[in-house]
C-alpha positions as CSV (number, residue, x, y, z in Angstrom):
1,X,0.0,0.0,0.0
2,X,1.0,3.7,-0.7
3,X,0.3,6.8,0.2
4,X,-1.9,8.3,-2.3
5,X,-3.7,11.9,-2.9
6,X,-7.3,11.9,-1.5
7,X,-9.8,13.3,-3.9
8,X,-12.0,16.2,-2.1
9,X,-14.8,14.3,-3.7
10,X,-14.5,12.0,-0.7
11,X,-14.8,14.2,1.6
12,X,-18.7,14.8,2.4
13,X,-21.0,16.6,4.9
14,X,-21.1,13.5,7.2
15,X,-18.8,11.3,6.5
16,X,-16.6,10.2,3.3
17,X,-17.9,8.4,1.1
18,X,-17.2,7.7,-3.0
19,X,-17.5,4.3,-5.6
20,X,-14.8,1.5,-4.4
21,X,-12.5,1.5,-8.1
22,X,-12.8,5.3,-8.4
23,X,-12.9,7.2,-5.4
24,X,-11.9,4.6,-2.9
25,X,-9.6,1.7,-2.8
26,X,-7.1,0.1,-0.4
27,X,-4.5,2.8,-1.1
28,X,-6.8,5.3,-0.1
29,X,-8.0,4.0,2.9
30,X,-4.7,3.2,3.9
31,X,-3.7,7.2,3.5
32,X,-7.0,7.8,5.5
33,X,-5.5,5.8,7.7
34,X,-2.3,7.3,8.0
35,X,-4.0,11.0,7.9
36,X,-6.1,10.2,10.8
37,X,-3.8,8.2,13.3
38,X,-1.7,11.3,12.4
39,X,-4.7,13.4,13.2
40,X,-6.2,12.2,16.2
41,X,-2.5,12.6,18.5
42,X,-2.7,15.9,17.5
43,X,-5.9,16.0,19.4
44,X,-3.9,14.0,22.4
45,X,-5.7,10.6,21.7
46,X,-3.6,7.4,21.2
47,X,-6.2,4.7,20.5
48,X,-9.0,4.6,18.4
49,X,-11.9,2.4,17.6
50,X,-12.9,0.3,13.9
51,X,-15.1,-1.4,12.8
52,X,-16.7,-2.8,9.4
53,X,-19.8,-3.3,8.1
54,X,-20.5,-7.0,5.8
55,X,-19.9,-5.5,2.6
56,X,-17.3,-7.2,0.2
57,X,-14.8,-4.5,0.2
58,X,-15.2,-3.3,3.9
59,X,-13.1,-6.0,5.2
60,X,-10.0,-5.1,2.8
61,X,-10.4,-1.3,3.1
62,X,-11.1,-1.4,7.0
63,X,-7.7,-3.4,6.6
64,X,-5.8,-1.3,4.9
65,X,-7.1,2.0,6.7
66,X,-6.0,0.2,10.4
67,X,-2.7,-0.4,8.7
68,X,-2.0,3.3,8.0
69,X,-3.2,4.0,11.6
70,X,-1.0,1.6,13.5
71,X,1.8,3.4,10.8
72,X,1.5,6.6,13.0
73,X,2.3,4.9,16.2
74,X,-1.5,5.5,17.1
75,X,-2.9,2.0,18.3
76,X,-6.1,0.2,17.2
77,X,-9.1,-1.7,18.7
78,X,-10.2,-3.2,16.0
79,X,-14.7,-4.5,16.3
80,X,-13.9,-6.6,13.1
81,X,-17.5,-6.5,11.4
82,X,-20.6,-4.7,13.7
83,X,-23.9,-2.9,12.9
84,X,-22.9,1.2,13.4
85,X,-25.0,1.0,16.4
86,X,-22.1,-2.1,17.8
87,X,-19.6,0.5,17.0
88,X,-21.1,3.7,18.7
89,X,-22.0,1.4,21.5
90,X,-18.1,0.2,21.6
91,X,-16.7,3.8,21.5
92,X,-18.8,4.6,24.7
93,X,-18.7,1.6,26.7
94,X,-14.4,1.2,26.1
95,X,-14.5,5.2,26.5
96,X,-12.2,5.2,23.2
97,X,-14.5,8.4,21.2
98,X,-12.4,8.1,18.7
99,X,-12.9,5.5,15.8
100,X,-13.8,5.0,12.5
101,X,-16.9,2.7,10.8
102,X,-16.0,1.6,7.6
103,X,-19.7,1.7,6.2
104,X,-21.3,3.5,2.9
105,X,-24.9,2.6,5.0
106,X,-27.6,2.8,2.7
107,X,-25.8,3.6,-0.4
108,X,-26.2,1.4,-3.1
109,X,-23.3,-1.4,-3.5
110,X,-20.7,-0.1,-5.1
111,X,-20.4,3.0,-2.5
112,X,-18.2,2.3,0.9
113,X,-17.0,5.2,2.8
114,X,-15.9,5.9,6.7
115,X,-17.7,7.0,9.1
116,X,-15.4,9.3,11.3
117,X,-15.5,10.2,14.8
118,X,-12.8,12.7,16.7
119,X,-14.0,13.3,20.1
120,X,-17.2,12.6,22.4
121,X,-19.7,14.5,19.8
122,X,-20.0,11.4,17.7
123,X,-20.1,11.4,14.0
124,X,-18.0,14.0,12.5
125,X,-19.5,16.4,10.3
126,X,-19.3,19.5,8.1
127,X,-16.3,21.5,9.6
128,X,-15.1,18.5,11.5
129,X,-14.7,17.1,7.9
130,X,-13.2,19.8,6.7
131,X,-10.7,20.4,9.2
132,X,-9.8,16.7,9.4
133,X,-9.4,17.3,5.1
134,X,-7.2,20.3,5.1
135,X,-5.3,18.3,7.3
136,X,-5.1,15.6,4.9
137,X,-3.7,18.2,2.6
138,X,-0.6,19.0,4.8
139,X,0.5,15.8,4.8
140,X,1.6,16.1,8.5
141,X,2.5,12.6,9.0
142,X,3.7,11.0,12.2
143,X,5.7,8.0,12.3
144,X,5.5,5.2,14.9
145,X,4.6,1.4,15.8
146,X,1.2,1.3,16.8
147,X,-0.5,-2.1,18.3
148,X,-4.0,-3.6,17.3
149,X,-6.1,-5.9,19.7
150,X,-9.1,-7.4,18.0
151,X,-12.1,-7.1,20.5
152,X,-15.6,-8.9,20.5
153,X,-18.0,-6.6,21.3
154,X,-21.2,-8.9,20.8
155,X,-21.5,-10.1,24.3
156,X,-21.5,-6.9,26.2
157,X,-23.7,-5.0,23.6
158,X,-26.3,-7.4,23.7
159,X,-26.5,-7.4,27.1
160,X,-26.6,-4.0,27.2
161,X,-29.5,-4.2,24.3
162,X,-32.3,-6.9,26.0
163,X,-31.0,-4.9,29.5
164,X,-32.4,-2.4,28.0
165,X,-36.0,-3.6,26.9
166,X,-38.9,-4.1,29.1
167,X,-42.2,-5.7,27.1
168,X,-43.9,-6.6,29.7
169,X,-44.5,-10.6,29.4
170,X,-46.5,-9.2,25.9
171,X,-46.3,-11.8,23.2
172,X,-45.5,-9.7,20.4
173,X,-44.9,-10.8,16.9
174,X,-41.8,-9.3,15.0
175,X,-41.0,-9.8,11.4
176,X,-37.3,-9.0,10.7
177,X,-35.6,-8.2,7.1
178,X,-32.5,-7.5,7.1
179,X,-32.0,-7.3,3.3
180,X,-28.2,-7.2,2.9
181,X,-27.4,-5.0,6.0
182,X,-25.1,-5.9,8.8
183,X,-27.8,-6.7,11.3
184,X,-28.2,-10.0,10.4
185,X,-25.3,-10.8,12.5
186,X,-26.6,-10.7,15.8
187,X,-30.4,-10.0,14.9
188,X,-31.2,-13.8,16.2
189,X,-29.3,-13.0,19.4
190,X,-31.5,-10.1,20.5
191,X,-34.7,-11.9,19.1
């Protein structure tokens, strides 16, 4: 992988996002990556948060874009594939705000982006973007050895979920359609 320019295209109101073979590819993600674990110890923060959603390329870009980070010296817990809600969930409960979801959510499939978070606010957005791009375009890169730790977050976040739900003894019918989405993945377990 190499550092590459980033197109501004990618760089949207809430989050970045582009077609995977134009916009986005493993090179990019990786100089996302590198741009944000670069980023983020600017902000004082030495450990963020990824995860991935179940589309074909998320695994290889979510890859590639942990890579750059750990490049920095900046270290990585990385979810492996979640829903978005698994991931904001994670960032709380491990008290790590900073992460990125490798998601394009409901875009058709062949969109993927990255979901970006800097601090306690959550999703990034607007000028948050466009700081964290004109950045990008400095090329202030730091240099280091980061460390990953995979972490399965399933356990504790459905706990957390049917915790959280009360119905009463009510026998409730529930119809579920996941389509392609994420969800599937622990779906069952809350059911």
């Amino acid at each position: 992988m190499k550092l590459v320019e980033l197109s501004p295209i990618l760089f949207r109101e809430y989050d970045l996002r582009g077609i995977v073979g134009d916009i986005i590819d493993e090179d990019v993600a990786y100089t996302l990556g590198v741009n944000y674990g670069s980023y983020v110890q600017d902000l004082g923060i030495h450990m963020v948060v990824i995860g991935h959603d179940n589309r074909v390329d998320s695994p290889l870009l979510a890859k590639a874009l942990i890579t750059g980070i750990l490049s920095t010296g900046c270290g990585v817990v990385n979810l492996g594939e979640v829903t978005t809600p698994m991931f904001y969930f994670a960032r709380f409960s491990l008290k790590l705000y900073a992460g990125i979801m490798v998601t394009a959510s409901h875009n058709p499939k062949e969109y993927n982006g990255f979901k970006t978070s800097f601090n306690e606010i959550g999703n990034a957005y607007g000028p948050f973007i466009q700081d964290f791009y004109k950045f990008c375009l400095a090329k202030s890169y730091k240099y280091g050895e980061g460390t990953c730790t995979n972490y399965d977050i399933k356990e504790s976040y459905l706990e957390y979920f049917t915790n959280s739900i009360n119905l009463k003894h009510k026998n409730i019918k529930v119809v579920v359609d996941c389509g392609n989405g994420v969800g599937s993945i622990i779906i069952k377990d809350i059911l």
